[in-house]
VEXDREN-2710 file (C-alpha; in Angstrom, 1 decimal):
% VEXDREN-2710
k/r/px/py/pz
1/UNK/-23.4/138.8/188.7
2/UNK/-21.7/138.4/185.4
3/UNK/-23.4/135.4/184.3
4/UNK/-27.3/136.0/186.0
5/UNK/-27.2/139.8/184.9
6/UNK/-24.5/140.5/182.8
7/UNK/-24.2/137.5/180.4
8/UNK/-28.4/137.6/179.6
9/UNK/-28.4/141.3/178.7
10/UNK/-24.5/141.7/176.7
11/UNK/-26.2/138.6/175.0
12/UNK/-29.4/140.3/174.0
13/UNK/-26.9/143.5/172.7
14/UNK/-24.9/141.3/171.0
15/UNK/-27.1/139.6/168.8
16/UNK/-28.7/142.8/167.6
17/UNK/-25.3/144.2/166.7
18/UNK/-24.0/144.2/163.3
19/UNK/-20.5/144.8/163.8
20/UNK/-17.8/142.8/166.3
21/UNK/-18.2/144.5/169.9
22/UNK/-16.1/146.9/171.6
23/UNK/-15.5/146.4/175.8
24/UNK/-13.9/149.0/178.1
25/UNK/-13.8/148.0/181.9
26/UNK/-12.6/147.8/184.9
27/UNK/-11.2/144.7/185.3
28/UNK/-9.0/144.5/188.0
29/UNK/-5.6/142.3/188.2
30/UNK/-7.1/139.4/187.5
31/UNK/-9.5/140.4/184.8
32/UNK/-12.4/138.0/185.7
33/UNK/-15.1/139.9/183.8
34/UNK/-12.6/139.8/180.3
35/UNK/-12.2/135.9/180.8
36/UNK/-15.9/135.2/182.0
37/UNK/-17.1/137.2/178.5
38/UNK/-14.0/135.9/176.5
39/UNK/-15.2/132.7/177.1
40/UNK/-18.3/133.3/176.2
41/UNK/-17.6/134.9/172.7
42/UNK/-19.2/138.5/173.6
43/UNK/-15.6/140.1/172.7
44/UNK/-12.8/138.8/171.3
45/UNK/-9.6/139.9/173.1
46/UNK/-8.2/142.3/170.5
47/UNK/-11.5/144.5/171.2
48/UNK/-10.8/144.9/174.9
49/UNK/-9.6/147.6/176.5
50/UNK/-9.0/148.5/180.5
51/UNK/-8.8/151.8/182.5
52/UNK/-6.4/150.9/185.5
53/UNK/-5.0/152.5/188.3
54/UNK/-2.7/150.6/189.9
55/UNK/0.4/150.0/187.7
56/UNK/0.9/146.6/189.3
57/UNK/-2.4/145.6/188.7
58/UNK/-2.2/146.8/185.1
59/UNK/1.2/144.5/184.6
60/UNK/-0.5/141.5/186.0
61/UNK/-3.4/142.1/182.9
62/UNK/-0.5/142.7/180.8
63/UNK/1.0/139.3/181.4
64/UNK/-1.9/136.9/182.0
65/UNK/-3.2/138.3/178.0
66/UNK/-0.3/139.2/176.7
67/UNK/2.2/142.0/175.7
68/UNK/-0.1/143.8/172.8
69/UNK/-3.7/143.7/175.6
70/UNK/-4.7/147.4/175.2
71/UNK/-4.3/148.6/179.2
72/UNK/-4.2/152.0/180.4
73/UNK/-2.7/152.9/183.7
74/UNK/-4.6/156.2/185.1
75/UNK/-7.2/157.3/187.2
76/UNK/-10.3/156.8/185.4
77/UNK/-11.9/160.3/186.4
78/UNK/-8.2/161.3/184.4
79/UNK/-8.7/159.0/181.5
80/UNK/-12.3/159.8/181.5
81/UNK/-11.4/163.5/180.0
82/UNK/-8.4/162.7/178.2
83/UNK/-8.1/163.7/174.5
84/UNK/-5.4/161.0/173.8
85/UNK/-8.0/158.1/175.3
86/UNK/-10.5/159.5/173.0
87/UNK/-8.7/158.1/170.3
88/UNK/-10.1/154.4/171.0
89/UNK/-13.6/155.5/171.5
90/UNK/-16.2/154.3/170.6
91/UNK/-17.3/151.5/172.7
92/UNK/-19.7/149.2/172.1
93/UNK/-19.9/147.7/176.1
94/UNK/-18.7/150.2/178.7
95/UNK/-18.2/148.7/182.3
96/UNK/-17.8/151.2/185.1
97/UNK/-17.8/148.6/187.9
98/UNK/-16.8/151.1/191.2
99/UNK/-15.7/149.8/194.3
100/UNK/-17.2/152.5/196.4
101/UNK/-20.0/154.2/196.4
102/UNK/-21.9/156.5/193.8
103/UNK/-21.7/159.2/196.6
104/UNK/-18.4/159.2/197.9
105/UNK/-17.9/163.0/198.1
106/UNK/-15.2/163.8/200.0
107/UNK/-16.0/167.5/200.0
108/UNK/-18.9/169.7/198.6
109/UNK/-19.2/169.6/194.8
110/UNK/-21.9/170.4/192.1
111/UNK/-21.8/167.0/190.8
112/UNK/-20.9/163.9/192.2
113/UNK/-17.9/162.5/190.2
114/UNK/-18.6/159.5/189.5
115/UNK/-21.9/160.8/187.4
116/UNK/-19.0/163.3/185.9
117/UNK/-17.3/160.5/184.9
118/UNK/-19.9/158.8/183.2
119/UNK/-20.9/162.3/181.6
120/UNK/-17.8/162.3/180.4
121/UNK/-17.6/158.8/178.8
122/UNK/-21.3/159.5/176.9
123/UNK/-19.7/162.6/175.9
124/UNK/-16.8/160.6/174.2
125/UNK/-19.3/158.2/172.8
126/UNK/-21.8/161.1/171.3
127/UNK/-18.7/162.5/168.8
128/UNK/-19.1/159.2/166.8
129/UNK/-22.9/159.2/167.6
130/UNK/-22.3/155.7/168.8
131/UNK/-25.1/153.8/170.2
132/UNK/-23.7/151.3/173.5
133/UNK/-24.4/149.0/176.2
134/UNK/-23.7/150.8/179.8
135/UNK/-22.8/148.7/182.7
136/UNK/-22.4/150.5/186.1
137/UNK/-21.9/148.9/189.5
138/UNK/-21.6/151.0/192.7
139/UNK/-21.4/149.8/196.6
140/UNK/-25.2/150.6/198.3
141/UNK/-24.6/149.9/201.9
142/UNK/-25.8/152.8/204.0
143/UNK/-22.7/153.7/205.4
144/UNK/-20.6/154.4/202.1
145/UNK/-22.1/157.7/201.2
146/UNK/-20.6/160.4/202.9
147/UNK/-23.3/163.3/204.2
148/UNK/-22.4/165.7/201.8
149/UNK/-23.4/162.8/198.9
150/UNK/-26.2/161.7/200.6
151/UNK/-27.8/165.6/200.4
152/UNK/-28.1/164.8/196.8
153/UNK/-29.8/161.3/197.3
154/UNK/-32.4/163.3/199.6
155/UNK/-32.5/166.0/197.1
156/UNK/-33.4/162.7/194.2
157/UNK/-35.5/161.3/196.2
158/UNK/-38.0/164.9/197.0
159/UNK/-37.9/165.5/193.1
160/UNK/-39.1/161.9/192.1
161/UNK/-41.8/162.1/195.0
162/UNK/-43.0/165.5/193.6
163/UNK/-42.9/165.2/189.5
164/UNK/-43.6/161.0/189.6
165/UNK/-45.3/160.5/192.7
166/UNK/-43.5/157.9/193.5
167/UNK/-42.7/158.2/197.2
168/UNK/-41.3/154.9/198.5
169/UNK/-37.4/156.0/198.4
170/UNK/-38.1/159.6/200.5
171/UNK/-39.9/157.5/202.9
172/UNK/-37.1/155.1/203.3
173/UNK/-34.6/157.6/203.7
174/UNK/-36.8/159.2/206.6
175/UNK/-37.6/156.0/208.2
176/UNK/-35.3/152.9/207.8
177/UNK/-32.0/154.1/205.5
178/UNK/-29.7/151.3/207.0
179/UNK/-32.5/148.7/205.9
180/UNK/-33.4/149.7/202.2
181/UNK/-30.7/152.1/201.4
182/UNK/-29.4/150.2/198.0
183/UNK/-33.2/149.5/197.0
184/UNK/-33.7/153.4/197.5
185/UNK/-30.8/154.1/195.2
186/UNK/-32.1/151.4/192.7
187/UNK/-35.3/153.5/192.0
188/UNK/-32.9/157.1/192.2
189/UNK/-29.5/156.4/190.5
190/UNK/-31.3/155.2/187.2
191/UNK/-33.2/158.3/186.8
192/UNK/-30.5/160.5/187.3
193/UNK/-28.6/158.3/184.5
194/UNK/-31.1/158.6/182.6
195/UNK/-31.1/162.1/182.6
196/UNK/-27.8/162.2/182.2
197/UNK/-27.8/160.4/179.0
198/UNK/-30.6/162.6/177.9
199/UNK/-28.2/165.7/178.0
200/UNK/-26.1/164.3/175.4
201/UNK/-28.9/163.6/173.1
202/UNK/-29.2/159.4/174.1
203/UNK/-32.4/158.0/174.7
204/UNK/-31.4/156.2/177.7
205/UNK/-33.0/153.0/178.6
206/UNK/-32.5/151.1/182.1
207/UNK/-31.8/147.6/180.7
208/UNK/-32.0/145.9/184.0
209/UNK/-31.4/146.2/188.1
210/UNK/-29.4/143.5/190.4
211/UNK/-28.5/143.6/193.9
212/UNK/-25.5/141.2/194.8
213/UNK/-24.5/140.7/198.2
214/UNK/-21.0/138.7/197.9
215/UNK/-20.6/136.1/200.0
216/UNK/-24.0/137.0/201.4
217/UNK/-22.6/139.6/203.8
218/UNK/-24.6/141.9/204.9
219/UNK/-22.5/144.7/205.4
220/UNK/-21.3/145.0/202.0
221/UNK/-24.0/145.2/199.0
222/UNK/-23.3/146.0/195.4
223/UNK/-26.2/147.7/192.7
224/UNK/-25.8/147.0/189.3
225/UNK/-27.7/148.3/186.7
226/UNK/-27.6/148.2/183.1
227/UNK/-28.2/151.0/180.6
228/UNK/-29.0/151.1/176.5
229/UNK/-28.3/154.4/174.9
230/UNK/-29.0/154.9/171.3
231/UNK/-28.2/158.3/169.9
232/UNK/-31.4/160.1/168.9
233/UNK/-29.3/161.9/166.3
234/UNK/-31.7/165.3/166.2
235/UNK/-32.0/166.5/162.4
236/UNK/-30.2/170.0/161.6
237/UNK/-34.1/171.6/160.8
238/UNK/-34.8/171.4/164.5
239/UNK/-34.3/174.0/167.0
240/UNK/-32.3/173.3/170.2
241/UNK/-35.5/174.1/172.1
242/UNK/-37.9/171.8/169.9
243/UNK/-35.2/169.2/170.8
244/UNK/-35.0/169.4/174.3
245/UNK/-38.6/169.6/174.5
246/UNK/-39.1/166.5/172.5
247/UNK/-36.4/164.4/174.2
248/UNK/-38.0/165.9/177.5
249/UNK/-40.8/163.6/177.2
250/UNK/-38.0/160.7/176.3
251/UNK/-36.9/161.0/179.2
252/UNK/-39.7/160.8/181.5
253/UNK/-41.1/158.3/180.0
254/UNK/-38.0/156.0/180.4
255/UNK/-37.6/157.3/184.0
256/UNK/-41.2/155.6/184.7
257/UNK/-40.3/152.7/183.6
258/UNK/-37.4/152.6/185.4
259/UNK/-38.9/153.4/188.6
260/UNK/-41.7/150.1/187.7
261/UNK/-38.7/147.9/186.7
262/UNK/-38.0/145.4/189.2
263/UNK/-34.5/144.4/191.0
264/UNK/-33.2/140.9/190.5
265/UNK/-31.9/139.1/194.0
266/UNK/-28.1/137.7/192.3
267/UNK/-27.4/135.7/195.9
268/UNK/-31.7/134.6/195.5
269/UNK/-30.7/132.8/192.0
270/UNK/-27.2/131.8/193.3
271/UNK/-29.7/129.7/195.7
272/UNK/-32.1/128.4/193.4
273/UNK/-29.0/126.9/191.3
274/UNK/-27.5/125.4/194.4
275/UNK/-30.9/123.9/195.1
276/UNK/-31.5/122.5/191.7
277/UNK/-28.0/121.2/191.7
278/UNK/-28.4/119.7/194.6
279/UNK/-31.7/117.8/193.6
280/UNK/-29.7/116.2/190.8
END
């Protein structure tokens, strides 16, 4: 995943940016993602920074890149709303790589809380009216929503039938979920992102979609999906309403493309490199 979908696009990012880029991620104890991008000069260690929550996990980081690596130890839900981590916004590169699934609701809410979370990070990002790169990866196997997440998948899915016409994921949630549930939330979770970014004022952009299955298993499926947001900084002589309505047609128009965009196979490449290598 990091070097077929993430490497291309932070790439593409990087060379339009003027200034050195900032990451914040996930990264786990063994950091893979800060070595992979290390390595391939997208950051330079100084500019990374990691939400953790495991304080042995967060130790490991701290000795495998040394004593001064900026790592936090906290839930990220936590973090995501605290005024002292506001501090070190902005990012440039924001990785929300979730183990779990985008809804994983434990018990009703009005908003699931992983999209909170992200809310809350593009809220963050909108004080310095920072443009950024947004990486999110959530597990899309059919059985990792709970029922009362999947009422707003249905709920997603009705609305982008009705305004878009665009029918494909309420059919497959009627007729074949355990088959084409991560395709179905490849067309939905974008649009409600984009949305989402929309609120805060960021034209949001779906950079690109991946399905990964590691290890080819096919119980376990990750969706990953890439976002640009670039502040649309509305000027002071415009209403709230005439700005609204404006970026209202933003973000349609983005959600269309979304919806047309297609998903790239990560295990189908991982093949076609093994095959090439192989013909060597």
């Amino acid at each position: 995943m990091r070097e077929f979908f993430w490497l291309p696009i932070l790439e593409s990012f990087k060379a339009r940016s003027k200034t050195e880029l900032r990451y914040l991620t996930f990264a786990g104890p063994k950091g893979y993602d800060i070595d992979f991008f290390v390595a391939n000069k997208i950051f330079a260690l100084d500019n990374v920074r990691v939400w953790e929550r495991n304080k042995d996990a967060a130790d490991a980081l701290t000795q495998k890149f040394g004593l001064s690596f900026q790592v936090k130890v906290g839930e990220a839900f936590d973090l995501s709303k605290s005024q002292q981590e506001r501090s070190h916004f902005p990012h440039s590169v924001i990785n929300l790589d979730f183990t779990s699934g985008a809804f994983s609701i434990p018990s009703a809410r009005h908003i699931p809380p992983k999209l909170e979370l992200i809310g809350n990070v593009i809220s963050a990002q909108r004080e310095h009216a920072e443009s950024f790169l947004l990486l999110v990866a959530v597990a899309a196997a059919p059985d990792v929503d709970s029922t009362f997440g999947k009422a707003f998948v249905q709920k997603m899915a009705f609305d982008v039938a009705t305004r878009f016409g665009h029918t494909e994921p309420l059919f497959n949630l009627t007729r074949s979920p355990e088959k084409t549930y991560a395709k179905v939330l490849a067309a939905l979770l974008p649009c409600a992102l984009i949305r989402l970014g929309g609120e805060y004022c960021y034209d949001t952009q779906c950079a690109g979609k991946a399905l990964y299955s590691p290890d080819n298993s096919k119980q376990t499926v990750m969706l990953c999906l890439a976002f640009e947001l670039s502040y649309d900084h509305p000027p002071l002589s415009e209403t709230s309403l005439q700005t609204s309505t404006r970026l209202e047609r933003i973000i349609v128009g983005r959600q269309e493309k979304s919806l047309a965009m297609s998903i790239l196979d990560i295990n189908g490449e991982l093949k076609k490199t093994k095959g090439k290598s192989r013909a060597r």
